[in-house]
VOGU-3710 file (C-alpha; in Angstrom, 3 decimals, decimal comma):
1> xxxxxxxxxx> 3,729/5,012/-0,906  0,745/3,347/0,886  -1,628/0,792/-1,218  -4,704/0,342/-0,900  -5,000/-3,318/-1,530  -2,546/-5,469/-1,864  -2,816/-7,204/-4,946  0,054/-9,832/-4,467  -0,947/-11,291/-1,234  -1,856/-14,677/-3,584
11> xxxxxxxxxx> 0,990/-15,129/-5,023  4,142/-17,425/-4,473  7,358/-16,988/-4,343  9,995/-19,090/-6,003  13,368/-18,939/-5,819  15,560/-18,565/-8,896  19,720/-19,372/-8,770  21,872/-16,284/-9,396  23,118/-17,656/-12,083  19,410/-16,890/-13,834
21> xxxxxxxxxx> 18,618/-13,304/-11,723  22,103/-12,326/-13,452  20,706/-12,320/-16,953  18,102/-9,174/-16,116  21,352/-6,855/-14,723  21,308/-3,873/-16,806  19,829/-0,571/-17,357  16,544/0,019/-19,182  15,212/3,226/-20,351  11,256/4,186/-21,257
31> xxxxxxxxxx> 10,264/3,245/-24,658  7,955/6,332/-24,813  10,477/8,141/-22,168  13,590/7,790/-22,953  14,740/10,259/-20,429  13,560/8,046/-17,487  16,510/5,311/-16,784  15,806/2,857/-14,373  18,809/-0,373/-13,101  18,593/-3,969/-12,254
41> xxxxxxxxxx> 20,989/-5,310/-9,909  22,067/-8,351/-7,743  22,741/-8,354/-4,234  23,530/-10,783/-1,740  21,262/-13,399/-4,527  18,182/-10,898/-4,804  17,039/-8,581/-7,539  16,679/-4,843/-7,149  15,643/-1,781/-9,231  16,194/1,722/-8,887
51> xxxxxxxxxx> 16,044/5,011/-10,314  17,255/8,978/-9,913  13,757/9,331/-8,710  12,829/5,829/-7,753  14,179/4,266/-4,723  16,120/0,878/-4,397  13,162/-1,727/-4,310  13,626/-5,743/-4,206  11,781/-7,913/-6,671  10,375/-11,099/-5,802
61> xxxxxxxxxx> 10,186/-13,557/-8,520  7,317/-15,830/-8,834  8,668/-17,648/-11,928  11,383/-16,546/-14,548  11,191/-13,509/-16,117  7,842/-12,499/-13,783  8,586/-11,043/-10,850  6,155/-9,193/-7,902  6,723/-6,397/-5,250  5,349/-7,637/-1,968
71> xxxxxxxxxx> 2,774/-5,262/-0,390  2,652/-3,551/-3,503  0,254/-3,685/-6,798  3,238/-3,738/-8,909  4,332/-6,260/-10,979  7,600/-6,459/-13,232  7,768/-8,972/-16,691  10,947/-9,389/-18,438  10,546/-9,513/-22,138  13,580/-11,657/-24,561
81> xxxxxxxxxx> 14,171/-11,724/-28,013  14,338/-15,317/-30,303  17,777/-16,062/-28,997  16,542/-15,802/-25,345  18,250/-12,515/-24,525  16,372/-10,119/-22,427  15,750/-7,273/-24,258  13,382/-5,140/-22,164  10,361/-5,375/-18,959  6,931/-4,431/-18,738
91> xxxxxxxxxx> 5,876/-2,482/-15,444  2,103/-3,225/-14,762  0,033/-1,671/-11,622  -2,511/-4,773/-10,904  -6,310/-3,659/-10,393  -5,209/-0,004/-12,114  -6,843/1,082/-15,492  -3,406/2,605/-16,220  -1,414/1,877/-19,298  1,694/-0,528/-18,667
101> xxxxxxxxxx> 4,952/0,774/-19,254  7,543/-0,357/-21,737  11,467/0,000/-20,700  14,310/-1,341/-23,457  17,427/-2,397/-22,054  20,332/-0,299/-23,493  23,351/-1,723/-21,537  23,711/-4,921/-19,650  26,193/-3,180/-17,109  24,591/-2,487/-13,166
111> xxxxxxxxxx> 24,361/1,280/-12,832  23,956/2,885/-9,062  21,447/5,636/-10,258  19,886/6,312/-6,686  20,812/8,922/-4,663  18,201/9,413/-2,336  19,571/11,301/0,700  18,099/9,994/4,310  15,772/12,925/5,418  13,873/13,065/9,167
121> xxxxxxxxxx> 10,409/12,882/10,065  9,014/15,392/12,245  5,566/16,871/12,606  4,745/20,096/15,168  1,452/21,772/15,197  2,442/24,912/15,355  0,051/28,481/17,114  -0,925/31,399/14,842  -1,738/34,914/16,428  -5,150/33,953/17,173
131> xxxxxxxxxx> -4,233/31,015/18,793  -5,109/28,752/15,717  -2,812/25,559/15,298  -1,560/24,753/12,155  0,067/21,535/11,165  3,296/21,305/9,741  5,652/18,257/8,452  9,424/18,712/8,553  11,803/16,818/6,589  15,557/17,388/7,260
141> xxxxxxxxxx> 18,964/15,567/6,312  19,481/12,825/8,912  22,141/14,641/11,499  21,703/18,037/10,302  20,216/19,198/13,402  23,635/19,572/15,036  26,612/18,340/12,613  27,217/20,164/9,333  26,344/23,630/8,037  22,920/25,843/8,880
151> xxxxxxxxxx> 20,291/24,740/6,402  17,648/26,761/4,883  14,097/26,095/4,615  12,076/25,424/1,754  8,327/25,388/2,765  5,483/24,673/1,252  1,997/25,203/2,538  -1,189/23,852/0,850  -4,974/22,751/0,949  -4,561/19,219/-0,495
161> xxxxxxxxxx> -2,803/17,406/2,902  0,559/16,394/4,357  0,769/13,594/5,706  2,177/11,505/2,377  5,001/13,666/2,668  8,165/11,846/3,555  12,430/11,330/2,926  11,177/9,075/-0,420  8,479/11,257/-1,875  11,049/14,526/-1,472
171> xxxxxxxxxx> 13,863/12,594/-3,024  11,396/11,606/-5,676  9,802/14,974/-6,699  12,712/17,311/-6,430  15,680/15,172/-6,419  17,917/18,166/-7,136  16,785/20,544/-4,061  16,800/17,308/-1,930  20,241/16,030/-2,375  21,854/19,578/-1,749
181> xxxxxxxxxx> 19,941/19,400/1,278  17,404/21,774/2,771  14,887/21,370/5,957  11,664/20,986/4,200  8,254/21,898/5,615  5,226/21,180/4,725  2,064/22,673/5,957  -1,713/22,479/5,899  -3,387/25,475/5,885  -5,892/26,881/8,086
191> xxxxxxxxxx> -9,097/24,419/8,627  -7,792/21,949/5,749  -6,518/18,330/7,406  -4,998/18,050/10,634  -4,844/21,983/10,400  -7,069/23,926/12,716  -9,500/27,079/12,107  -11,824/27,504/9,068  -10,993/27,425/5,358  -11,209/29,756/3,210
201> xxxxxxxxxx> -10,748/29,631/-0,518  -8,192/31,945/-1,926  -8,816/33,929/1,336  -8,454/37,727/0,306  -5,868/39,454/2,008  -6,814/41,905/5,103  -5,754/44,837/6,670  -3,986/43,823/10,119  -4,921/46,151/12,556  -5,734/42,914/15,534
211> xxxxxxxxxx> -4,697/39,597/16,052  -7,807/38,275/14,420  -6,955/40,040/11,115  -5,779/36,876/9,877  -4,973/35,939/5,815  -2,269/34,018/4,520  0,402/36,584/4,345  -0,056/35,941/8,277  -0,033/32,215/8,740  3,097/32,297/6,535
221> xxxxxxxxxx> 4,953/35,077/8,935  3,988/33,400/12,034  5,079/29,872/10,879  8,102/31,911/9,637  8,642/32,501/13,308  8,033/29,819/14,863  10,339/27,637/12,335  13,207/30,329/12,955  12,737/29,967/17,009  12,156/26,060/17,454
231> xxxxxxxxxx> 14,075/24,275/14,677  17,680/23,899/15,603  20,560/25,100/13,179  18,847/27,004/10,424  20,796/29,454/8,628  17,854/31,996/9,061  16,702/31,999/5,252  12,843/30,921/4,187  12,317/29,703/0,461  8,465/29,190/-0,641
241> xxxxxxxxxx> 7,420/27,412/-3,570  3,872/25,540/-5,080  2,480/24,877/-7,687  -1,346/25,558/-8,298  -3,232/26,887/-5,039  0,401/26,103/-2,935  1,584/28,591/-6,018  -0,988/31,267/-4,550  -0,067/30,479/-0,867  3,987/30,884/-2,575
251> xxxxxxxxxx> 2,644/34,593/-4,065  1,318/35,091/-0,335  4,924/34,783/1,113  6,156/37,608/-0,968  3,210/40,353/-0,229  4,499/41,679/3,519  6,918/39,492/3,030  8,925/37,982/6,340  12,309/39,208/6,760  13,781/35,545/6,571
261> xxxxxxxxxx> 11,398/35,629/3,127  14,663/35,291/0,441  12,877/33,817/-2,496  9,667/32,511/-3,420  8,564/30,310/-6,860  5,110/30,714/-7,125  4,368/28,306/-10,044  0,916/27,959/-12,147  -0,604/30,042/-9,453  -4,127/30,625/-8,844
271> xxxxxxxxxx> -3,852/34,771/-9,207  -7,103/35,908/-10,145  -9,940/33,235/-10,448  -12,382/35,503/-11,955  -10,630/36,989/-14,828  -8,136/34,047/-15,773  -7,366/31,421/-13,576  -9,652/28,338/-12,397  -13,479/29,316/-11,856  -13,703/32,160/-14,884
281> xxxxxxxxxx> -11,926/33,098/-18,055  -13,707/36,643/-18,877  -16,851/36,130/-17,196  -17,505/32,787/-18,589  -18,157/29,891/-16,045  -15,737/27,213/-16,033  -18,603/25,175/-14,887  -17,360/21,531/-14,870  -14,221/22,511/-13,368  -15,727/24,189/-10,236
291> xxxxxxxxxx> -18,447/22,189/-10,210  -15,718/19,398/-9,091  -12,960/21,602/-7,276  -15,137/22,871/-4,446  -16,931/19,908/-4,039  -13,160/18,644/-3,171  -12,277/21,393/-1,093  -15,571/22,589/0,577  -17,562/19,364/0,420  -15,129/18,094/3,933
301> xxxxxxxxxx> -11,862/18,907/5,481  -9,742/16,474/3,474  -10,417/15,567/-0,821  -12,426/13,766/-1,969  -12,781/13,730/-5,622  -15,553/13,622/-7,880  -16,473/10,049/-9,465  -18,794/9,516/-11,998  -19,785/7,019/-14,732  -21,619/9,746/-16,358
311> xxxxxxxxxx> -20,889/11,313/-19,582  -20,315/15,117/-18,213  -21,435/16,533/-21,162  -24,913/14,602/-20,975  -25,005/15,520/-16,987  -24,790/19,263/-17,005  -27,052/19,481/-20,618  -29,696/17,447/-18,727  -29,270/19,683/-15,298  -29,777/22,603/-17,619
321> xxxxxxxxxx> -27,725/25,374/-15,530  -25,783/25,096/-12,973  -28,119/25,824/-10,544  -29,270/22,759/-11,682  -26,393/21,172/-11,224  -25,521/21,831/-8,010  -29,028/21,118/-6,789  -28,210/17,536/-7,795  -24,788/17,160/-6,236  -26,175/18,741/-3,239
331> xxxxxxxxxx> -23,672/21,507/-3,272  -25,923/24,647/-3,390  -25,032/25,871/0,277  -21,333/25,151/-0,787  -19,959/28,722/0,348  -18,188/29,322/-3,193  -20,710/27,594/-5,010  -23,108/29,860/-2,932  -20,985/32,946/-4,972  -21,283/31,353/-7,604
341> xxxxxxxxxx> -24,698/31,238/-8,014  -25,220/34,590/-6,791  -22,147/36,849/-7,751  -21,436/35,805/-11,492  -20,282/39,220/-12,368  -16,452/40,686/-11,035  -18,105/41,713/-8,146  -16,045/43,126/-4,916  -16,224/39,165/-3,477  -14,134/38,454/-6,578
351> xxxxxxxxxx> -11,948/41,885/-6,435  -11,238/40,963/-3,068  -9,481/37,592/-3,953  -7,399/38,789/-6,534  -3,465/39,183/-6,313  -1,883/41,014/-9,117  -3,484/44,638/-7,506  -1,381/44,176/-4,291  2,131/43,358/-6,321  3,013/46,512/-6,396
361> xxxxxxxxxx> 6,596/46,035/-5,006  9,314/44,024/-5,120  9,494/42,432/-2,276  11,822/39,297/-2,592  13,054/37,411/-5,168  10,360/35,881/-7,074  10,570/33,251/-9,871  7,405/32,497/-11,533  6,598/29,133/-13,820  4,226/28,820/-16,138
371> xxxxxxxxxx> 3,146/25,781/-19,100  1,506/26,754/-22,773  -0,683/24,193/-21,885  -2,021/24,766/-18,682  -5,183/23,513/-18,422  -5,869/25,708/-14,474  -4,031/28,502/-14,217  -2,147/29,470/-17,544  -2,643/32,860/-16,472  -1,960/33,564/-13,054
381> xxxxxxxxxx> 2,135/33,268/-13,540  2,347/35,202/-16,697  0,225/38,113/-14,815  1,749/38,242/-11,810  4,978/38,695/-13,717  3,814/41,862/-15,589  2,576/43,320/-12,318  5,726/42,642/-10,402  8,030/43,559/-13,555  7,366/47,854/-13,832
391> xxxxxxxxxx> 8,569/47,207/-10,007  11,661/45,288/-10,659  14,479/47,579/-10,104  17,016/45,372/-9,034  15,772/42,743/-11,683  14,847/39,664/-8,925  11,679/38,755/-11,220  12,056/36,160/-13,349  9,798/34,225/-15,520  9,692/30,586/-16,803
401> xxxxxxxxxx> 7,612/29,782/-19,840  7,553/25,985/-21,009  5,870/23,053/-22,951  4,412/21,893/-19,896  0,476/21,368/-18,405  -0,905/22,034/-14,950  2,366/21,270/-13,176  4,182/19,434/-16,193  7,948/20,377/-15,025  7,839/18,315/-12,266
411> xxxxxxxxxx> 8,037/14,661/-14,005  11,276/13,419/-16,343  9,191/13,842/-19,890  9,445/14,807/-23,256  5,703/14,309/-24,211  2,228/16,400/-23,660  -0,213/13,880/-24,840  0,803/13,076/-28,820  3,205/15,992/-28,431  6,715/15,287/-28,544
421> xxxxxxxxxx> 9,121/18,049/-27,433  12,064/16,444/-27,809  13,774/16,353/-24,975  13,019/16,343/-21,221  12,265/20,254/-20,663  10,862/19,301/-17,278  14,574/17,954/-16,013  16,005/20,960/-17,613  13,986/23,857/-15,611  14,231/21,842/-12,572
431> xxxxxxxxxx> 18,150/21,233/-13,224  19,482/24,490/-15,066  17,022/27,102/-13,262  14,813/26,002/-10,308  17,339/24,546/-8,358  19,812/27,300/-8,781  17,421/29,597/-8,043  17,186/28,407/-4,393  21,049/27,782/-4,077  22,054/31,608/-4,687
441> xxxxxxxxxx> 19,272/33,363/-3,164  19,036/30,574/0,115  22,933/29,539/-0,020  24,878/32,197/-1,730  26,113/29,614/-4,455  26,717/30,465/-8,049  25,061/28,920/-11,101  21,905/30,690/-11,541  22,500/32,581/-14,412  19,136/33,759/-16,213
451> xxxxxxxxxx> 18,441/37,616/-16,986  14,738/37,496/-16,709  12,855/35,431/-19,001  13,343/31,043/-20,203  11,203/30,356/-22,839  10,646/27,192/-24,836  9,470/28,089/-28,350  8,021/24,609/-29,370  7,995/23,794/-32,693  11,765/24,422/-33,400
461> xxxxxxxxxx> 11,338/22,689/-29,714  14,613/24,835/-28,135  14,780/26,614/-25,105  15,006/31,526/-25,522  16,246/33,720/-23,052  14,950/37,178/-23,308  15,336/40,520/-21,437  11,292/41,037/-20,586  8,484/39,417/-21,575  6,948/39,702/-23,485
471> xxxxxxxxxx> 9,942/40,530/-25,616  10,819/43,537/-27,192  14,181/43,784/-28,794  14,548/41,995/-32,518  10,847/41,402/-32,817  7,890/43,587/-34,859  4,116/43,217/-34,713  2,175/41,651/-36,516  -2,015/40,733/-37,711  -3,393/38,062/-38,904
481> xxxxxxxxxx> -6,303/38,779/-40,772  -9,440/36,519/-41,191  -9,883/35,974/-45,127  -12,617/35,657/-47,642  -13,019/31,527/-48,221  -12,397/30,353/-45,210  -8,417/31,659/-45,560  -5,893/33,787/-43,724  -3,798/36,246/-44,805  -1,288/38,799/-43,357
491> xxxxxxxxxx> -2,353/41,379/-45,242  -5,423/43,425/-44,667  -8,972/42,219/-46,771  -10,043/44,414/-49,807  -13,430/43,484/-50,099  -16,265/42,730/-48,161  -17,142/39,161/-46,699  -18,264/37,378/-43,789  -18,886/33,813/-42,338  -21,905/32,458/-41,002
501> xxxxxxxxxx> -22,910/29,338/-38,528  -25,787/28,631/-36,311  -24,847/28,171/-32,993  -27,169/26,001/-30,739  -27,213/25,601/-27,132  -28,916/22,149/-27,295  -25,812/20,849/-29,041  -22,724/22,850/-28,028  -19,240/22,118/-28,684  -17,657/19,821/-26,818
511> xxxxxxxxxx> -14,273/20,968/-25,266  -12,695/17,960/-25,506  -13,127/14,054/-26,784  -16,662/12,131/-25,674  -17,015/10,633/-23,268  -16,151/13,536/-20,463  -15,382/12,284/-17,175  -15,213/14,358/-13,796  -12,134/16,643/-13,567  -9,888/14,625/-11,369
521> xxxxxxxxxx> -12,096/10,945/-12,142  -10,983/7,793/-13,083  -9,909/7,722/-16,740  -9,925/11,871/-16,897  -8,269/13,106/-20,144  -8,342/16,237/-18,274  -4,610/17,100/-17,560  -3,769/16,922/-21,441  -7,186/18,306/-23,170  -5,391/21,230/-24,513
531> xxxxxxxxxx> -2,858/18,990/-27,039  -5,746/17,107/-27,784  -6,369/16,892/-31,914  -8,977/18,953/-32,660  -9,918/17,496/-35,917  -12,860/15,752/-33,458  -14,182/19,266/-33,549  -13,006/21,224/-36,763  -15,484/19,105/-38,810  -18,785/20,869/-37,058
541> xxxxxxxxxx> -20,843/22,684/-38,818  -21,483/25,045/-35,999  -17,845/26,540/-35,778  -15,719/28,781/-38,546  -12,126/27,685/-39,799  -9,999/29,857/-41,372  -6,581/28,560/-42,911  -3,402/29,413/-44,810  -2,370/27,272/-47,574  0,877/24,809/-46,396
551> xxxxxxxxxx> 3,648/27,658/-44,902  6,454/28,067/-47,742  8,792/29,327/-44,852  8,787/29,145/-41,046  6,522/31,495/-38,989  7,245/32,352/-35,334  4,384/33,872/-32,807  6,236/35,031/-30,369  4,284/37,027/-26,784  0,615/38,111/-25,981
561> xxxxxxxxxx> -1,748/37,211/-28,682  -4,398/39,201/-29,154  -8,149/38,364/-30,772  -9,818/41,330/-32,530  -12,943/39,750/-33,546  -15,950/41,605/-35,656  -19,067/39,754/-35,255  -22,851/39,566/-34,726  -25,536/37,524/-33,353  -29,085/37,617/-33,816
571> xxxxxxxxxx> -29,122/36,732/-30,321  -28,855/39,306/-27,237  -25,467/37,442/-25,720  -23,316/34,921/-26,783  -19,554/33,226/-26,052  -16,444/33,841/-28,684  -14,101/31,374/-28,655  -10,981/32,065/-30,650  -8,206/29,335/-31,487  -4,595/29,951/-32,718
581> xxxxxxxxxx> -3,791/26,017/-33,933  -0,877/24,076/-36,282  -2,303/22,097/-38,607  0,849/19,300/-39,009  0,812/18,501/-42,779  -0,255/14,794/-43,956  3,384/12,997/-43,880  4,596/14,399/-40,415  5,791/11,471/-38,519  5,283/9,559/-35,459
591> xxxxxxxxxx> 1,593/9,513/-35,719  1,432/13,517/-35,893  -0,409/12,935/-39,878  -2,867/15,681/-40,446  -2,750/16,725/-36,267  -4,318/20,069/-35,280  -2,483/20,784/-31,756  -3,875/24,553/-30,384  -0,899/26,791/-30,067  -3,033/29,869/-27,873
601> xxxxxxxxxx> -7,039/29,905/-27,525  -9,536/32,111/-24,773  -13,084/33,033/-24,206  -14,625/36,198/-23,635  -18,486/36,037/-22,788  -20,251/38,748/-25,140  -22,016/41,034/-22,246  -18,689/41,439/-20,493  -17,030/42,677/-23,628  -17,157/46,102/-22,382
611> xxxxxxxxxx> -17,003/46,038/-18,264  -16,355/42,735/-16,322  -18,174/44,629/-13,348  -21,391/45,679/-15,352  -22,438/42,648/-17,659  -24,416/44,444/-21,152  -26,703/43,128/-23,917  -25,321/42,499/-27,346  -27,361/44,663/-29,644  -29,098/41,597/-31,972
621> xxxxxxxxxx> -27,990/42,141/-35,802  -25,031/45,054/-34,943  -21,558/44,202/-35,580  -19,645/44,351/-32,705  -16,037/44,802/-31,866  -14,823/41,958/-29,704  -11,213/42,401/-28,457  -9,430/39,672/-25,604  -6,107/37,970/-25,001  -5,656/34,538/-26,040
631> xxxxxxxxxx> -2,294/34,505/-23,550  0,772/34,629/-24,120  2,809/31,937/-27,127  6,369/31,217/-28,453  5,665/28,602/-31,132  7,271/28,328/-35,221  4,543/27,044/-37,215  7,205/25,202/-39,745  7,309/25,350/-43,122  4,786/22,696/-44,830
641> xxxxxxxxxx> 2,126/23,418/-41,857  -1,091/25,327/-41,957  -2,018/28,371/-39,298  -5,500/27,750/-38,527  -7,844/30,332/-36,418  -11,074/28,213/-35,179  -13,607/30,370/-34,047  -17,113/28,845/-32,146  -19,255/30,312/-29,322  -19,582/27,235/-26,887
651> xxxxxxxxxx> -16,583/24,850/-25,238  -18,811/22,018/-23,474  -19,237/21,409/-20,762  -15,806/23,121/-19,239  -17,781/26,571/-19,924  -21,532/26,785/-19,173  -23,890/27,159/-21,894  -24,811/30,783/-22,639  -28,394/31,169/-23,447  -27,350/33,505/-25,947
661> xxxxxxxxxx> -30,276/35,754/-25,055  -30,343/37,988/-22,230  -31,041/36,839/-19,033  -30,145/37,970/-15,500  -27,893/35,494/-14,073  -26,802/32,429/-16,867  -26,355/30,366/-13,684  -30,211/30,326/-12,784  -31,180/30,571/-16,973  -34,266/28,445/-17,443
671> xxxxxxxxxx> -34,751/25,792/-20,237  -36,725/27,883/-22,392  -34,099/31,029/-22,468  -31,416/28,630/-24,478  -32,221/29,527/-28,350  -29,837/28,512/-31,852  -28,689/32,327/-33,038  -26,899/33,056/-36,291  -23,342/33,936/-35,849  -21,801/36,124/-38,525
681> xxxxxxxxxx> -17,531/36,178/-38,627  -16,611/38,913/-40,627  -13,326/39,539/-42,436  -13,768/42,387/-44,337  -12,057/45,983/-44,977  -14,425/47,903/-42,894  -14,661/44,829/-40,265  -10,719/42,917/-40,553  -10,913/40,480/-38,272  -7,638/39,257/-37,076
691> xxxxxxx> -5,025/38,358/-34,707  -2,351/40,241/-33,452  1,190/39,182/-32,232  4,944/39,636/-32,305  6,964/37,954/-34,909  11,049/38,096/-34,999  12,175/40,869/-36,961
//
C-alpha cells in the first residue's frame, strides 16, 4: 500500500535488547473482531507482525512498548496489566480520523499465520475489435509460466482503476483463491484509467452486426482471446467475478458468453439502475447517491470522490431540486446526470441498460451474492437469480444471501455496525462456497457442495440451504395486518380505522443520523446506514408506527416481502416508505437495549404505482391501493422482541423530495410546488393494510 504522507519521518529509533522485544511474542486477536488473529515474532533481534491477510511487516521501536512502521502512518502501542505483563496493543493510523483498534493477546506462543504466495507483476494493454486498447494487470504464481500445472484465470474488469493491484493486495482480499493459485487479471474498462476509448455507464448491450458494435459482452470476449493466445500455460478456463459495477461487468461475461467462460460470480451487481439498484428504487431518485457517483465516474477518467463539510441534508433542501443541485456542483452537462434531469421516467435510455431481460439462458455457471443490508445494489443479485432460475436446467445457478452490506463478505467480521452476527459469515462464504465454486467449475476439484440457495437467517444468526429461492417446501404464507392503535396483528381488522400524519417537504425525514456527509466522504456513515437504530427517527411526528406487543414465541420471515399499503393524500403525488424492523426488548445485551435494526424496507413513488413507463396523478382524498416489494428477508424476530412496520413518505436526502403535488419532472420542481399533505394509513376491513411473507410451516 502507498501513503500519502509519511507520518513517521520525525521519529527516532531506539534500539531495545531481545531480551525486552521477547516479552510482546504472542498472538493477539481483535477485541471487537475476534475472528481477525494477528502474531508477534522475533527474528534475527527485530520485531514482526503478521496475519492470514496481513503480510509479515517489521516494527521499529521508538521506546518500549511504542513501536512505528517506517514509511508508513502506522503506529503499534503495547498495553500491560499491574504486574507488567503485556496483555494486548493498540493499532493507530497517524493523521486518520479512524477509530484505533484494540487486539488482546490470547497466547504468548509465535504463530506463522502468513501465507501469502509470491505472485508476478505484469501489465499488457491489450486491442479490442475496433482497435481500442484496454489495460490489463496480471498477477500469476512466481514460476507458473513454465513449471507446474496450467492455471486458470480469474479476471476481473472494472471502472474504479488497477494499478493498486498487486501479489500483497490479492493475498490480502481473497487469500483462499490466491494460495490455490490462479493467473489473475485485472482490467480497466473502456475510457476509465490507463484504458482507452470512451466510457460509458452501464453501457447497454448491442446487437453485433460490425466491429464497432462494441458493449461489454465484447471487451470481455476479446480480452478472453487475447489472454488465451499470449499468456503462456493456461489451462484454457476464464472465471469472472466483482462486486458492485465489476458485478455487472461479471453478469456481462455470462450473456454470449466466451467458450473459455466456465463460471462467473457476479456479486451485489448493478442489474437494473432504474427499478432497484443504484440511481432509482421505483421511480424515486436516489438523489444524494448519484449526485456523488457520477460526479466520480463522469466528472474525469480516474475517481475522485465527493468532499464536503456540508450537512447533505441542509445542501440539497437549500438547492431545492436537483436541478438545483447539479447547477451548483457544475455537473448539469454530466451525460447521466444529463438523463437524469431529462428522462426521470423508465424510459427506453433506462430499458436499454437493464440486464435481467437478456438472462434468458443459462449460459455458464453463475453464482450470485447478495447482503440484507446492501446499501447499492440489494437488488440486482436477488433478480438476476429469478431470471436465470426458470432457465436452470442443469441447476448451475446458485444464490448467496448473507448478513453482509455493499460488499460485506469480503473482510474477516462478525459485525454490521451495532449488529453482531456471531460469527465471521464473511470467512465462511469466502471459505465453504466462493472458493469452491471456482475450484470445481475452473479445476475440476471437489468440495463445492451447495444445491442452489445459502442463506443466513439472522436473528437465530445460522447459516439455510434451500432448493430455490425464494423457498417453497416447509413454508406457508403469511399477512401482517396494520392494526387499530398503532398495533399489528396477523389476523385480518374487523372494524374500521385509519392513521393520520402531515407530511412536509420543508422538513422531510432524514434517512439516516445528522450530520450527512457525501456518499464516499470523510467520516461517511454511509456503508452501514441500513443497521443504523432508528429510534432517531421513530419519534417523528410525521411518520406512522405500528407494533406487536413483546413476541411470546419466535417468528421467522422468511423470502420476498411484500407491502400492500391502503392510503391517501390530499396531495396529487407522494413517496411510501414501508419498514419491516425488530424492536430488541429493553435488557438485550451488549448495548442492543431498546435497538430498532430494519429487517426489509423500499420505496415506491405514488405516480408510478401503476406504470413505471407512464408516471399518473394520485387522485387527492381517494384511497389508493399501493402494492411493492420490500426485497427479499430470512430473519426470526425472537421471542421478547417487537415487529414494527414504520411507514413515512420522505427518506432525506438519499431520495429527492417529492413535491407531493403534480408536477412534470420532480427533478426541475420549483420552490413553490413543495406543499405539507395529510397522509391517511388505513388498517381497516374494507382497506387491511398489511405485509405479506413466508413463514416456516
Amino acid at each position: 500500500m502507498a501513503w500519502a504522507q509519511d507520518h513517521t519521518a520525525d521519529l527516532q529509533a531506539v534500539t531495545l535488547p531481545a531480551e525486552k522485544l521477547s516479552e510482546y511474542i504472542g498472538q493477539y486477536r481483535g477485541s471487537v473482531e475476534p475472528d481477525v488473529v494477528n502474531a508477534i515474532t522475533l527474528s534475527n533481534g527485530s520485531l514482526y507482525a503478521e496475519g492470514e491477510r496481513m503480510p509479515r511487516i517489521q516494527l521499529t521501536p521508538e521506546s518500549p512498548d511504542h513501536f512505528f512502521v517506517p514509511g508508513t502512518p502506522l503506529r503499534v502501542t503495547f498495553t500491560r496489566d499491574a504486574h507488567g505483563t503485556v496483555t494486548g496493543l493498540t493499532t493507530t493510523v497517524t493523521g486518520s480520523n479512524g477509530n484505533a483498534v484494540n487486539m488482546v493477546r490470547f497466547s504468548d506462543r509465535p504463530a506463522e499465520l502468513n501465507h501469502f504466495r509470491d505472485y508476478t507483476r505484469s501489465e499488457e494493454m491489450v486491442p479490442m475489435r475496433d482497435g481500442v486498447r484496454l489495460h490489463l494487470v496480471i498477477l500469476r504464481p512466481e514460476g507458473s509460466e513454465s513449471d507446474g500445472p496450467a492455471l486458470p484465470f480469474l479476471m476481473e474488469r472494472t471502472p474504479y482503476g488497477v494499478d493498486g493491484e498487486t501479489s500483497t493486495s490479492v493475498n490480502a482480499s481473497k487469500p483462499e483463491l490466491a494460495r490455490s493459485g490462479y493467473i489473475f487479471v485485472f482490467g480497466d474498462i473502456r475510457g476509465r484509467y490507463k484504458s482507452e476509448g470512451q466510457f460509458v455507464m452501464n453501457r447497454p448491450i448491442v446487437e453485433h452486426r460490425t466491429k464497432k458494435d462494441i458493449d461489454e459482452t465484447t471487451d470481455t470476449n476479446d480480452t478472453i482471446d487475447w489472454l488465451l493466445k499470449n499468456v503462456p500455460n493456461n489451462n484454457g478456463r476464464v472465471g469472472v467475478y466483482g462486486i458492485s459495477y465489476p458485478g455487472f461487468l461479471s453478469m456481462m461475461a455470462g450473456i454470449d458468453a466466451h467458450p473459455a467462460v466456465k463460471a462467473i460470480s457476479p456479486q451485489a451487481p448493478m442489474t437494473n439502475i432504474w427499478i432497484g439498484d443504484d440511481f432509482f428504487h421505483n421511480g424515486a431518485f436516489r438523489e444524494s447517491y448519484g449526485f456523488d457517483y457520477v460526479q466520480q465516474l463522469e466528472g474525469q477518467k480516474t475517481d475522485v470522490r465527493v468532499q464536503s463539510s456540508e450537512d447533505t441534508y441542509d445542501f440539497f433542501l437549500q438547492n431545492v431540486n436537483f436541478a438545483g443541485a447539479a447547477k451548483s456542483a457544475g455537473m448539469s452537462k454530466l451525460p447521466t446526470a444529463k438523463a437524469f434531469l431529462s428522462q426521470p421516467a423508465y424510459t427506453k435510455f433506462w430499458q436499454a441498460m437493464a440486464v435481467e431481460p437478456h438472462l434468458t439462458k443459462v449460459e455458464v455457471p453463475t453464482l450470485e451474492v447478495g447482503g440484507w443490508w446492501d446499501q447499492e445494489d440489494m437488488w440486482g443479485p436477488q433478480a438476476e437469480y429469478a431470471a436465470l432460475e426458470p432457465h436452470d436446467k442443469n441447476h448451475e445457478v446458485f444464490l448467496v444471501l448473507g448478513p453482509w452490506n455493499h460488499g460485506g463478505w469480503v473482510p474477516t467480521t462478525r459485525h454490521l455496525g451495532a449488529v453482531d452476527f456471531g460469527s465471521a459469515t464473511g470467512e465462511t462464504y469466502r471459505k465453504t462456497i466462493e472458493a469452491p465454486f471456482f475450484e470445481k467449475y475452473l479445476k475440476d476439484r471437489p468440495g463445492f457442495d451447495l444445491k442452489d440457495t445459502a442463506s443466513f437467517r439472522t436473528g437465530v444468526d445460522k447459516w439455510e440451504r434451500y432448493d430455490a429461492w425464494p423457498p417453497k417446501v416447509g413454508f406457508k404464507p403469511a399477512k401482517l395486518y396494520l392494526a387499530a392503535d398503532h398495533g399489528l396483528s396477523f389476523e385480518p381488522p374487523a372494524t374500521e380505522n385509519k392513521t393520520e400524519y402531515v407530511a412536509d417537504p420543508e422538513n422531510p425525514v432524514p434517512y439516516r443520523h445528522r450530520p450527512i456527509q457525501a456518499t464516499y466522504g470523510n467520516g461517511s456513515k454511509w456503508r452501514t446506514w441500513l443497521a443504523e437504530d432508528q429510534r432517531f427517527v421513530s419519534g417523528r411526528k410525521d411518520l406512522a408506527n405500528f407494533t406487536t406487543p413483546p413476541l411470546d414465541h419466535d417468528v421467522t420471515v422468511t423470502g420476498d416481502v411484500l407491502a400492500d399499503l391502503f392510503a391517501s393524500t390530499t396531495g396529487s403525488d407522494g413517496d411510501w416508505i414501508v419498514k419491516l424492523i425488530d424492536v430488541y426488548p429493553d435488557d438485550a445485551p451488549d448495548g442492543m437495549s431498546g435497538y430498532q435494526l430494519m429487517i426489509s424496507d423500499e420505496i415506491l413513488r405514488g405516480r408510478y404505482r401503476n406504470s413505471f413507463e407512464k408516471p399518473e396523478p394520485v387522485k387527492p382524498g381517494e384511497v389508493t391501493e399501493y402494492k411493492w416489494s420490500l426485497h427479499g428477508a430470512d430473519h426470526t424476530f425472537l421471542k421478547g422482541h417487537r415487529i414494527m412496520v414504520q411507514v413515512q413518505s420522505s427518506w432525506f436526502p438519499l431520495y429527492d423530495r417529492n413535491p407531493q403535488t403534480r408536477v412534470p419532472n420532480i427533478m426541475m420542481a420549483p420552490a413553490s410546488a413543495y406543499k405539507a399533505q395529510t397522509i391517511s394509513i388505513y388498517e381497516s376491513s374494507k382497506y387491511p393494510s398489511h405485509l405479506e411473507f413466508e413463514m416456516p410451516e
